[in-house]
C-alpha positions as CSV (number, residue, x, y, z in Angstrom):
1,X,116.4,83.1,-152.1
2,X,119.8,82.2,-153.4
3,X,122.9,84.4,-152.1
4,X,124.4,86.0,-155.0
5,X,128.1,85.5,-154.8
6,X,130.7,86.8,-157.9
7,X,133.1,84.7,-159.5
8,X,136.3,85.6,-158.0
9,X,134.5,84.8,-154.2
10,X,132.7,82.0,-155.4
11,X,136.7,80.8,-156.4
12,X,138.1,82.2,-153.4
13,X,135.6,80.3,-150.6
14,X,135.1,76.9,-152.8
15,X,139.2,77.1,-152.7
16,X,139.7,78.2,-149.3
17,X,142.4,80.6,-150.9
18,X,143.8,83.8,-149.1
19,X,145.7,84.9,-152.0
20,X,147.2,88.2,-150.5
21,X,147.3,86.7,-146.9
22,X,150.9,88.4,-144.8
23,X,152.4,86.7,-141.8
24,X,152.2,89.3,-139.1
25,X,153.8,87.6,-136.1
26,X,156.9,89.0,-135.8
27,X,157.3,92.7,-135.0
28,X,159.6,92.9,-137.8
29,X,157.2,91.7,-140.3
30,X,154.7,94.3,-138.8
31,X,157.0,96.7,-139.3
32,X,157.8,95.3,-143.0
33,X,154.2,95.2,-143.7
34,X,153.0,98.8,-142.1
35,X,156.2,100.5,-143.4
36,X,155.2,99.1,-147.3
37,X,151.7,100.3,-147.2
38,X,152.4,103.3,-145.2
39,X,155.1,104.0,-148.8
40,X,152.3,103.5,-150.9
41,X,149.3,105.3,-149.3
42,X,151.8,108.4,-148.6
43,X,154.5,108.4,-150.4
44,X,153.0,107.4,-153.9
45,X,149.4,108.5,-153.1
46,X,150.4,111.4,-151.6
47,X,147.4,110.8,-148.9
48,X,148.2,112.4,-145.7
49,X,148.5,110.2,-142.7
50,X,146.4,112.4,-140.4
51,X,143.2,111.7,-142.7
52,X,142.9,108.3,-140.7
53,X,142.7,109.3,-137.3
54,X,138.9,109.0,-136.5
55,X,137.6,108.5,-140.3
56,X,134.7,106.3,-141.4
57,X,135.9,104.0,-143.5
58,X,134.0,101.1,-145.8
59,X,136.5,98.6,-146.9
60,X,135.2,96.7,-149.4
61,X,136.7,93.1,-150.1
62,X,139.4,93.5,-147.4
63,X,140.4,90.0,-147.1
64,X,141.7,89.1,-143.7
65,X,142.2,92.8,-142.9
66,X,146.4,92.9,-142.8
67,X,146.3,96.2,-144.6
68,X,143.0,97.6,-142.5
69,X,145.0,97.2,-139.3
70,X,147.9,99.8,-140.4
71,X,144.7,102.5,-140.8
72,X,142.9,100.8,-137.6
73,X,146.2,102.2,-135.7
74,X,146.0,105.4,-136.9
75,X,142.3,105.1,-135.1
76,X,140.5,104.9,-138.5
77,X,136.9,103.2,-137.7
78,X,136.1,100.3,-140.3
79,X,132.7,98.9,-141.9
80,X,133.7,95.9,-143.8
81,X,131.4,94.1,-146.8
82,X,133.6,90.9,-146.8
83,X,131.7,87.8,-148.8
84,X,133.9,85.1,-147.6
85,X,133.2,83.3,-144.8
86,X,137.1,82.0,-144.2
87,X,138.5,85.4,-144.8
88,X,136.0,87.1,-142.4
89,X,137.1,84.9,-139.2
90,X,140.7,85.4,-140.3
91,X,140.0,89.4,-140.1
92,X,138.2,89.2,-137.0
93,X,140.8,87.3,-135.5
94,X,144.1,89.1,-136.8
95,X,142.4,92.4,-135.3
96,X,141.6,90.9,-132.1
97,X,145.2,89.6,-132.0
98,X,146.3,93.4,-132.6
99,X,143.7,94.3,-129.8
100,X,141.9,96.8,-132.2
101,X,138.7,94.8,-132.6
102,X,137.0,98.1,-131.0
103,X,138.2,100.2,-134.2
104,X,135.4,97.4,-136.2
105,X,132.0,99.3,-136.7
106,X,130.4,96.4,-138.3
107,X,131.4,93.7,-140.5
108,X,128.7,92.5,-143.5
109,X,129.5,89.1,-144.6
110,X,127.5,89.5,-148.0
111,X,129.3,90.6,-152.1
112,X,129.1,94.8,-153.1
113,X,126.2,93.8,-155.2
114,X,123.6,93.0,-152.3
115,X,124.7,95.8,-150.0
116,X,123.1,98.5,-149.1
117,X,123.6,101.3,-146.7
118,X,122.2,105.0,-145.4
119,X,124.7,106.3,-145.0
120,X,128.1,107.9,-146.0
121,X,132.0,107.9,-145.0
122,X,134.9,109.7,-144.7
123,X,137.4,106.9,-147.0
124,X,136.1,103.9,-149.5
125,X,138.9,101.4,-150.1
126,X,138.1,98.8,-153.0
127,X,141.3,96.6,-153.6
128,X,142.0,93.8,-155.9
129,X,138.4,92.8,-157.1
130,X,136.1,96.2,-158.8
131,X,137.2,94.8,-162.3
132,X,136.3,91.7,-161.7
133,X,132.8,92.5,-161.6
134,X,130.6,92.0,-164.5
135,X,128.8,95.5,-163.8
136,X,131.8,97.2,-162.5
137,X,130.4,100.4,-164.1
138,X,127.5,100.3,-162.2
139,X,129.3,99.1,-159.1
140,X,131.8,101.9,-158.8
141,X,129.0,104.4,-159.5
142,X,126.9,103.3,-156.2
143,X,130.7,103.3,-154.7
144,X,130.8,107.0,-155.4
145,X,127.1,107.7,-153.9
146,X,128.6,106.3,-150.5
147,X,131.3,108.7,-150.6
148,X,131.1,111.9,-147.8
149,X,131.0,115.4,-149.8
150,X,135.0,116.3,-149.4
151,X,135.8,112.0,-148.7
152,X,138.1,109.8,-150.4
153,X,137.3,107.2,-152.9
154,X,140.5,104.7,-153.2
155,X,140.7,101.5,-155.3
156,X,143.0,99.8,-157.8
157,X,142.5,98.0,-161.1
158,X,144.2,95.5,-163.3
159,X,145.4,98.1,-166.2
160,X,145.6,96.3,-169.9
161,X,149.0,97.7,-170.8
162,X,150.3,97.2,-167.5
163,X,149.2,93.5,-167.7
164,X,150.4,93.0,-170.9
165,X,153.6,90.7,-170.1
166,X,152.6,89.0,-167.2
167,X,149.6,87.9,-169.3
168,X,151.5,86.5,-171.8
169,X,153.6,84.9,-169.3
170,X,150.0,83.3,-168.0
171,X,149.0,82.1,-171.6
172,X,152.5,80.6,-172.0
173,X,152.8,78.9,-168.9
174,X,148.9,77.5,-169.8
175,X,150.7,76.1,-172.9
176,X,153.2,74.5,-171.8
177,X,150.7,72.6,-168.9
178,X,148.4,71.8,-172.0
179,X,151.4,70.0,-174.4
180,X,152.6,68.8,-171.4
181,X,149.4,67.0,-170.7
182,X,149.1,68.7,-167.0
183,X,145.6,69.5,-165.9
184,X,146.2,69.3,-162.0
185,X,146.5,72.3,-160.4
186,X,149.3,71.0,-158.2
187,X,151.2,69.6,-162.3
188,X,150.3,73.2,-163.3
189,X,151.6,75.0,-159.8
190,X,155.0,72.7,-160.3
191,X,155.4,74.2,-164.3
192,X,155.0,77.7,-163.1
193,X,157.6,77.3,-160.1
194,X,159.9,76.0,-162.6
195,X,159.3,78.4,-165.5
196,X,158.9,81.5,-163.0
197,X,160.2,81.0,-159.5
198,X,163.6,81.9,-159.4
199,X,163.0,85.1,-161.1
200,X,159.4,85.9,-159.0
201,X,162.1,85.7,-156.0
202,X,164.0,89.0,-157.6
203,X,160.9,91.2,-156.8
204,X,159.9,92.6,-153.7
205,X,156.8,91.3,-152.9
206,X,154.5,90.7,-149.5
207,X,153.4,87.4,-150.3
208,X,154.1,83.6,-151.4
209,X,154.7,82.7,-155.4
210,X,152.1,80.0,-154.5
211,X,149.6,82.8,-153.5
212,X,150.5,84.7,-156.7
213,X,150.4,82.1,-159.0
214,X,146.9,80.8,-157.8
215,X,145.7,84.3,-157.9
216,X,147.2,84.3,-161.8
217,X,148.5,81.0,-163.7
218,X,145.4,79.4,-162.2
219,X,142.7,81.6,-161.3
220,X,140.4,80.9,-163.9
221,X,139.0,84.6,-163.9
222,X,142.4,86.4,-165.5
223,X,141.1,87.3,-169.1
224,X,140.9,90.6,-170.9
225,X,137.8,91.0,-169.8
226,X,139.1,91.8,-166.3
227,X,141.3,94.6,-167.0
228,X,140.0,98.3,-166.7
229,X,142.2,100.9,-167.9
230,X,142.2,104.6,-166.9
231,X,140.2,105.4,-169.7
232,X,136.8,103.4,-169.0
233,X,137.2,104.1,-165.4
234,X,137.6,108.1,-166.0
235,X,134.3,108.1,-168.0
236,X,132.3,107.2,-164.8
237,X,133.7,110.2,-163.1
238,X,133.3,113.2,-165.9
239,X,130.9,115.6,-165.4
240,X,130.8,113.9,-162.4
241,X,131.1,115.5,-158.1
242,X,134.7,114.1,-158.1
243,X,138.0,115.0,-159.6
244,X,140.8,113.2,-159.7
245,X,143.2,112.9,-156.8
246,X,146.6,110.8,-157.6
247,X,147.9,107.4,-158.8
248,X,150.5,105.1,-158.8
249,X,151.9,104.5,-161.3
250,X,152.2,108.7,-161.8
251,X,149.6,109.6,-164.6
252,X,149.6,113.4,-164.0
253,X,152.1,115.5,-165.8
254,X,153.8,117.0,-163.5
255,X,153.1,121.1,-163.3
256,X,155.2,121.5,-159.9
257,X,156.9,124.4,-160.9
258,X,154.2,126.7,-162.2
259,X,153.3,129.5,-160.0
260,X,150.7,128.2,-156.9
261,X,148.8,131.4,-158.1
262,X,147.9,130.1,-161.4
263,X,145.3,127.6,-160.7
264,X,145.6,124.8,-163.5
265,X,142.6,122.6,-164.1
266,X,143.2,119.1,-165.9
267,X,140.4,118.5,-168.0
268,X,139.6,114.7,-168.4
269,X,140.8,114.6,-171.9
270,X,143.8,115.7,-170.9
271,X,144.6,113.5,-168.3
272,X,143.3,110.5,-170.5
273,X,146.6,111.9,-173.0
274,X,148.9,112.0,-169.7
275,X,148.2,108.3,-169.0
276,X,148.5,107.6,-173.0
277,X,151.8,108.9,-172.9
278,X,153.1,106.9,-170.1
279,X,151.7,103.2,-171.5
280,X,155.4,101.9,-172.4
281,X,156.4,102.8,-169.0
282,X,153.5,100.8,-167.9
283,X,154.1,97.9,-170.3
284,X,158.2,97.8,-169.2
285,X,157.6,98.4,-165.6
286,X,158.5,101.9,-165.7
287,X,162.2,101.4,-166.6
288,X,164.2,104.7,-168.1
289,X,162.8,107.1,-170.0
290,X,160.2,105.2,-171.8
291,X,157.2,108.0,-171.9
292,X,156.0,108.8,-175.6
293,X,155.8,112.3,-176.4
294,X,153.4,114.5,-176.8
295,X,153.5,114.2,-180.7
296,X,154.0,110.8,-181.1
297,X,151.4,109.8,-178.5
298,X,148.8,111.9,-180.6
299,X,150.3,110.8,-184.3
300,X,150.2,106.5,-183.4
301,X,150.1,106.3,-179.4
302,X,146.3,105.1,-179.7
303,X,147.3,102.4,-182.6
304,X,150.2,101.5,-180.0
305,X,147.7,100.8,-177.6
306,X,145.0,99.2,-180.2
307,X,147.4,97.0,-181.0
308,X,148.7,95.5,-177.7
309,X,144.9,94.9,-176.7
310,X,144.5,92.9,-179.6
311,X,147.6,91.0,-179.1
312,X,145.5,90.3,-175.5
313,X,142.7,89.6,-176.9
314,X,144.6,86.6,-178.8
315,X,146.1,85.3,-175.4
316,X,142.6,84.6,-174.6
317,X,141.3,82.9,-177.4
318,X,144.4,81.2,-177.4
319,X,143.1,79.8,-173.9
320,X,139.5,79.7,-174.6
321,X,139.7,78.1,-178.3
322,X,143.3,76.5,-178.3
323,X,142.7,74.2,-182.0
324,X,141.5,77.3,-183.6
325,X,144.4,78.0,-186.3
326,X,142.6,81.0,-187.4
327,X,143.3,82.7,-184.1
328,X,146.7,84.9,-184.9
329,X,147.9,88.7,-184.6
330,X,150.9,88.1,-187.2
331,X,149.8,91.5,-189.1
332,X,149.6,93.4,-185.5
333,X,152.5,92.1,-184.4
334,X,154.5,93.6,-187.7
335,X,152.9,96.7,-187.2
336,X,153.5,97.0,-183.2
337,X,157.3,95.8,-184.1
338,X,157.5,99.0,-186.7
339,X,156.2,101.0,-184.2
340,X,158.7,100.2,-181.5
341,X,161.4,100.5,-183.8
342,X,160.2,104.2,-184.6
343,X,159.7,104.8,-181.0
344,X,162.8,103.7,-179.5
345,X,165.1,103.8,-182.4
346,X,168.3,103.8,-179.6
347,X,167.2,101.7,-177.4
348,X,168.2,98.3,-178.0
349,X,166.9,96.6,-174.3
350,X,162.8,97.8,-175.6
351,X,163.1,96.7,-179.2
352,X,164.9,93.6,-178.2
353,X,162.1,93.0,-175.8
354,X,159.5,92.9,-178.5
355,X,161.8,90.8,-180.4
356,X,161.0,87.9,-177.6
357,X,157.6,88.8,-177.4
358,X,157.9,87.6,-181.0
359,X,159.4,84.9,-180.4
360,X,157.0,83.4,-177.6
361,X,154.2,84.3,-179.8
362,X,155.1,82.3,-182.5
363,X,155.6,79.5,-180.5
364,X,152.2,79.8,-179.0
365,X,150.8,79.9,-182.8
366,X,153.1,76.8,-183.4
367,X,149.1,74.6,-184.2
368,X,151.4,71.4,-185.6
369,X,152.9,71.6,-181.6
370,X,156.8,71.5,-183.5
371,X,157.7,72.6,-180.0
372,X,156.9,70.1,-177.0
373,X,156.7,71.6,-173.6
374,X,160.0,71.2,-172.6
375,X,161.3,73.2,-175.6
376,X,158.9,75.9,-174.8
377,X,160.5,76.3,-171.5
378,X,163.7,76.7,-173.0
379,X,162.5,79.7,-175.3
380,X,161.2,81.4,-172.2
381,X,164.5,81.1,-170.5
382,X,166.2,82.9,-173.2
383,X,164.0,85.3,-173.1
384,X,166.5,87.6,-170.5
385,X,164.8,90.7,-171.1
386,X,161.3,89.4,-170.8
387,X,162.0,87.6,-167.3
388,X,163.8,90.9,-166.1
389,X,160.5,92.3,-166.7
390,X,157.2,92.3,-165.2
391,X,155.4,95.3,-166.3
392,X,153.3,98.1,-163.9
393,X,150.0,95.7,-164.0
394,X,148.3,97.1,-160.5
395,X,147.3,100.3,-160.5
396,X,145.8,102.6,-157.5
397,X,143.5,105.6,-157.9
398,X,142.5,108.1,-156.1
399,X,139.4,110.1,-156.4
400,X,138.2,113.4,-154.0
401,X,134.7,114.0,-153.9
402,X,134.1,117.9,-153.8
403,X,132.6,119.9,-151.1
404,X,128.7,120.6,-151.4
């Protein structure tokens, strides 16, 4: 019988890649790397760091296990379902190198789909691949099943609005490689480090631009297709054994100083409006004050978010069916401009951003090629606020499955 394998791991093992791969050899970069995930899982997550010690956990897709081995030493006891066969010996070797091999309960070397277990733990960590999955509904249901009754469920998605620039930064760079005749990967890798590098280098990331921009400007699964906002992912959990924990980015409203006495319960509609409002600070990385409010979100803050979706959805068919001059969001893009305008009617930096989203779209819709590649890049460049600006597109949940 044939081994089922998904896209993105079929990608991953046919290209040997370790797209979120961290040195570790120094104790400074251990301390870099445990000190960054230790901000995230309790600082931002608010998860306590006492919840590891002893836990069954099921990692699933862990890679080769750099951010397992800053739980492992908190004595956190790890099943891993790990489908690649490179990234499997790089885990087992980084946590023998760490001496912590012991802290390994088992390791399954086969995709989420095939696996099956009787059993149930303490923590489920799914990074960087549920929404990748064709049935990711389905997936993140038998997820929950495996979750102990009081356990954590944590995992993180690609979220649309989040996604929205750095997409179109994807598409653009895609263009450029296409009138520029590139269809290597190393022409392609060379046009992104030239469009991209210098301002990649301003952010503070764990890994390589060439790990990035294989896990992006060339991974050929990075369509809108793959992103999986709050709301479809909330749906699997209403009426459900779980409520919702925390997130970063910050969906909740914040109710911090209401009396502990008065018990507040966020109903999922609700929280679906909290993460509405905060879509522009998702879309410009969560500078200033950006958050709609609660009037404008419910007058137009669904069109606002229709809108940018189908200015996705053209990136796409912009890939997918380039010769296609029927493809175009002009009407959307008037409307969304209107809308910003309205929104941020003193903020020059947001509606002067959407004035260079213009601008690269309409040279993306230029079908008679006026502009070569080289005069694309030079658009881009003058695009300030657009390279200052990266957009929140990762996103981590947490869920909390309630007692029996």
């Amino acid at each position: 019988m044939k081994k089922k394998i998904s896209p993105q791991s079929d990608y991953y093992s046919k290209t040997s890649l370790n797209t979120t791969q961290v040195s570790l050899s120094t104790k400074e970069e251990w301390e870099n790397h445990r000190n960054k995930r230790c901000n995230l899982y309790i600082k931002k997550l608010n998860l306590p760091q006492i919840i590891w010690k002893n836990s069954q956990v099921l990692e699933i897709g862990p890679s080769s296990g750099e951010n397992a081995l800053v739980w492992a030493h908190e004595s956190a006891k790890f099943t891993f379902i790990e489908p690649c066969e490179h990234l499997s010996k790089q885990l087992l070797a980084n946590f023998k190198t760490f001496k912590l091999e012991n802290q390994i309960v088992h390791l399954y070397k086969k995709n989420l789909e095939e696996f099956n277990i009787d059993k149930t733990f303490d923590i489920i960590i799914a990074e960087g691949f549920l929404y990748c999955l064709e049935n990711r509904n389905e997936e993140l249901q038998k997820i929950m099943s495996l979750v102990s009754p009081g356990g954590l469920l944590i995992f993180s998605t690609l979220d649309p609005f989040g996604n929205f620039l750095e997409h179109l930064k994807i598409v653009y760079c895609r263009e450029i490689s296409k009138r520029n005749n590139c269809t290597s990967n190393s022409d392609i890798m060379d046009i992104a480090k030239k469009i991209f590098h210098e301002d990649f280098k301003k952010l503070s990331h764990s890994r390589s631009f060439e790990a990035f921009a294989y896990d992006t400007f060339l991974s050929p699964y990075h369509g809108t297709s793959d992103y999986w906002g709050f709301e479809e992912i909330s749906n699997n959990f209403e009426n459900n054994d779980f409520f919702f924990y925390s997130s970063w980015p910050n969906y909740i409203e914040s109710d911090d100083l209401t009396w502990h006495k008065v018990v507040l319960t966020k109903s999922f509609d609700d929280l679906r409006i909290d993460y509405r409002r905060r879509i522009p600070n998702f879309l410009f990385g969560g500078k200033g004050n950006a958050m709609m409010d609660l009037e404008w979100t419910e007058k137009r803050g669904k069109r606002f978010g229709e809108l940018l979706l189908k200015l996705q959805s053209f990136f796409v068919k912009k890939i997918n069916t380039p010769d296609n001059s029927d493809t175009n969001c002009i009407e959307e893009l008037k409307e969304l401009k209107k809308l910003t305008h309205i929104l941020w009617k003193k903020d020059d930096i947001k509606r002067k951003t959407f004035q260079e989203i213009e601008e690269l779209y309409n040279a993306l819709l230029d079908n008679n090629k006026k502009y070569n590649g080289e005069e694309m890049i030079e658009i881009y460049e003058s695009s300030q606020h657009i390279r200052n600006t990266w957009g929140m597109p990762y996103h981590y949940l947490v869920w909390h499955k309630k007692w029996s």
